[in-house]
Kinemage of the C-alpha trace (Angstrom):
@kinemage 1
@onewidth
@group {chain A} dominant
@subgroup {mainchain}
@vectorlist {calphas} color= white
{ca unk a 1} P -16.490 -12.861 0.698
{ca unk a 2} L -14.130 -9.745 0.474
{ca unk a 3} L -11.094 -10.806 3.175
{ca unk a 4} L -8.854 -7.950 4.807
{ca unk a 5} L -4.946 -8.137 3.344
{ca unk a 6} L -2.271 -5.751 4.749
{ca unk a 7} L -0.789 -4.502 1.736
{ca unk a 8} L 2.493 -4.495 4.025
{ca unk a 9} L 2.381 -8.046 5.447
{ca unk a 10} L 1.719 -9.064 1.489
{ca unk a 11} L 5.219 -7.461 0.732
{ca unk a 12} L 6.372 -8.976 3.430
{ca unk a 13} L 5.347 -12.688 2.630
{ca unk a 14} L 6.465 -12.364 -0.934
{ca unk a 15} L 9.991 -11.263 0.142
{ca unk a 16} L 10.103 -14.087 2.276
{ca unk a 17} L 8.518 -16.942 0.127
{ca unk a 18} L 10.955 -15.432 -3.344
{ca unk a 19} L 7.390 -13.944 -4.771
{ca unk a 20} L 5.457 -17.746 -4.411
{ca unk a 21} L 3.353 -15.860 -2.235
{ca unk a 22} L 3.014 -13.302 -5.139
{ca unk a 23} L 1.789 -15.860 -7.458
{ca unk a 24} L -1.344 -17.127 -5.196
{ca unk a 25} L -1.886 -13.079 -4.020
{ca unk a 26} L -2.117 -12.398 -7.774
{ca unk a 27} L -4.254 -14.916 -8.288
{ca unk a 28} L -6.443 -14.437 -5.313
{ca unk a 29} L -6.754 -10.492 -6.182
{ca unk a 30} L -7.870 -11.555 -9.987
{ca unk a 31} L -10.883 -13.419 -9.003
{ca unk a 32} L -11.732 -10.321 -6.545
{ca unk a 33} L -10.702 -7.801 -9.014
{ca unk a 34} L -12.970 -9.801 -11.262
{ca unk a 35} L -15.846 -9.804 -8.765
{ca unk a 36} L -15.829 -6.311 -8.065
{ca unk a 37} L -16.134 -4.955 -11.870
{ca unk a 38} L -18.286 -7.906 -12.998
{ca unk a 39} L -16.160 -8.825 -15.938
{ca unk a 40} L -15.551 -12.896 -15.356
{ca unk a 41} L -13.457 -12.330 -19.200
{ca unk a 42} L -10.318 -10.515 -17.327
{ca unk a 43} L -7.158 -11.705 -17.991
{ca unk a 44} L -6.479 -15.368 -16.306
{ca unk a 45} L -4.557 -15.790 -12.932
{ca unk a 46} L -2.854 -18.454 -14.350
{ca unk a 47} L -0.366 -15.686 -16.752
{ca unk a 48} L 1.327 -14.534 -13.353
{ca unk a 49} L 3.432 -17.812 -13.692
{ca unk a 50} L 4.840 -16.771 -16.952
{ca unk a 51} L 6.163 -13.401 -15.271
{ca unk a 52} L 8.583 -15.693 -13.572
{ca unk a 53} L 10.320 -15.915 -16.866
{ca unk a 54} L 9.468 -13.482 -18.703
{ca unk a 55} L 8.270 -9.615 -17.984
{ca unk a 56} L 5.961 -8.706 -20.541
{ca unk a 57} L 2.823 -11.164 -19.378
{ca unk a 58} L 3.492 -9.546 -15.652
{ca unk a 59} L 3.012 -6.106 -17.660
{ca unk a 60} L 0.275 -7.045 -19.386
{ca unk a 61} L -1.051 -8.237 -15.941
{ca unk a 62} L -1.072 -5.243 -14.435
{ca unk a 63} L -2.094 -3.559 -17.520
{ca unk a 64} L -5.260 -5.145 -16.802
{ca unk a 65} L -5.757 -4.625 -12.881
{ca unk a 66} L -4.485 -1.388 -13.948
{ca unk a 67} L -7.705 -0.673 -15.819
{ca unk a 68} L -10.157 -2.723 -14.204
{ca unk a 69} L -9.725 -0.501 -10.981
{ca unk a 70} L -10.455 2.690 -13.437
{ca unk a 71} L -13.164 0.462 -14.263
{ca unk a 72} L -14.337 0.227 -10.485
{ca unk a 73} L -13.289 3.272 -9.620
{ca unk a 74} L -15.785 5.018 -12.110
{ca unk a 75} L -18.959 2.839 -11.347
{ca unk a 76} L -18.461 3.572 -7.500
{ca unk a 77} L -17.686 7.008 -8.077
{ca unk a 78} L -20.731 7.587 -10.594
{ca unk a 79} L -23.163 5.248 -7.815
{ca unk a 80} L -21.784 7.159 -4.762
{ca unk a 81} L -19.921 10.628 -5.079
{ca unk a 82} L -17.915 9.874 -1.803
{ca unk a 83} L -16.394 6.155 -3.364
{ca unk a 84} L -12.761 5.729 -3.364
{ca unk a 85} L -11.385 7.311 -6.397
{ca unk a 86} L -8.340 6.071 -8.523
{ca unk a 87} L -6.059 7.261 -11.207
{ca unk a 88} L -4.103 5.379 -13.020
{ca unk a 89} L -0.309 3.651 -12.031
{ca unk a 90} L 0.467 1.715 -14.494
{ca unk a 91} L 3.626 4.017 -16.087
{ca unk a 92} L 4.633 4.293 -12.249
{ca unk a 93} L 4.770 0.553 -11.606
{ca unk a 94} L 6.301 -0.318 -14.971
{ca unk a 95} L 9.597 2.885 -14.071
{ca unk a 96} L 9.659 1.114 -10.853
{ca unk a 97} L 9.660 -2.310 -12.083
{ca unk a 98} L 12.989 -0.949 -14.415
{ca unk a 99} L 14.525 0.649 -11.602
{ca unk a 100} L 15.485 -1.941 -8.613
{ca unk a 101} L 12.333 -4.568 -9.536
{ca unk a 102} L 10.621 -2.420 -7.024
{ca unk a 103} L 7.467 -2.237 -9.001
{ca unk a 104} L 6.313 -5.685 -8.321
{ca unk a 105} L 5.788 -4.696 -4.694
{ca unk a 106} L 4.418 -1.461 -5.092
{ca unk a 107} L 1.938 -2.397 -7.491
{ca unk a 108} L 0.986 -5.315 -4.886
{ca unk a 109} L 0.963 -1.771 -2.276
{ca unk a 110} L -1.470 -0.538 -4.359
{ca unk a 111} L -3.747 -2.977 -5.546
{ca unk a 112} L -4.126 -4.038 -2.064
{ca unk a 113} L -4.948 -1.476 -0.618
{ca unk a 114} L -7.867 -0.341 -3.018
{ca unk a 115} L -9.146 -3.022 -3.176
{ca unk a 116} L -9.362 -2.703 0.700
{ca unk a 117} L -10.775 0.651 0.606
{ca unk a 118} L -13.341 -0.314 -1.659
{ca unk a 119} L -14.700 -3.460 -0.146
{ca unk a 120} L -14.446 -0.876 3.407
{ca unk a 121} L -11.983 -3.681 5.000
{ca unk a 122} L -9.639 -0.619 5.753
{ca unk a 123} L -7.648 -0.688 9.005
């Protein structure tokens, strides 16, 4: 069952928590992003903890989400000409993420809120 997330109050808790509330959001939003393009194969939720130490399995991470909304994105679009559309943000997260670590949270922005739009859970 699709469940409403601010995409604000998600920043929010991961600034507070130091990003633990990252880790269960990005796992959370894999088994939905999974659910909504029908591929159970996507990358696991359980790689999020390795971006703790290391960058490159966060980038991969969103590499993936990155092109499984495309994914979305085009079924919707080609089942219902008025779906949510999306373009790729992978180049913009990864700029961000090298300038300030800011791309974490907009990614998290991002995601959220399409995946909001597209289950229509938008405030």
């Amino acid at each position: 069952m699709p469940t409403y997330r601010s995409p604000a109050i998600c920043i929010l808790l991961s600034i507070v928590t130091c990003n633990i509330y990252y880790m269960y959001w990005s796992y959370v939003t894999n088994e939905e992003i999974k659910r909504l393009s029908g591929n159970t194969e996507e990358v696991s939720g359980g790689i999020i903890i390795f971006g703790w130490f290391c960058a490159i399995p966060l980038w991969y991470y969103w590499y993936k989400w990155d092109k499984a909304l495309q994914y979305i994105s085009g079924v919707r679009g080609s089942q219902n000409p008025q779906a949510v559309p999306y373009s790729s943000n992978f180049a913009l997260w990864l700029i961000f993420h090298f300038i300030g670590g800011i791309g974490i949270y907009i990614s998290m922005y991002q995601v959220q809120d399409y995946i909001n739009n597209v289950n229509g859970l938008s405030s």
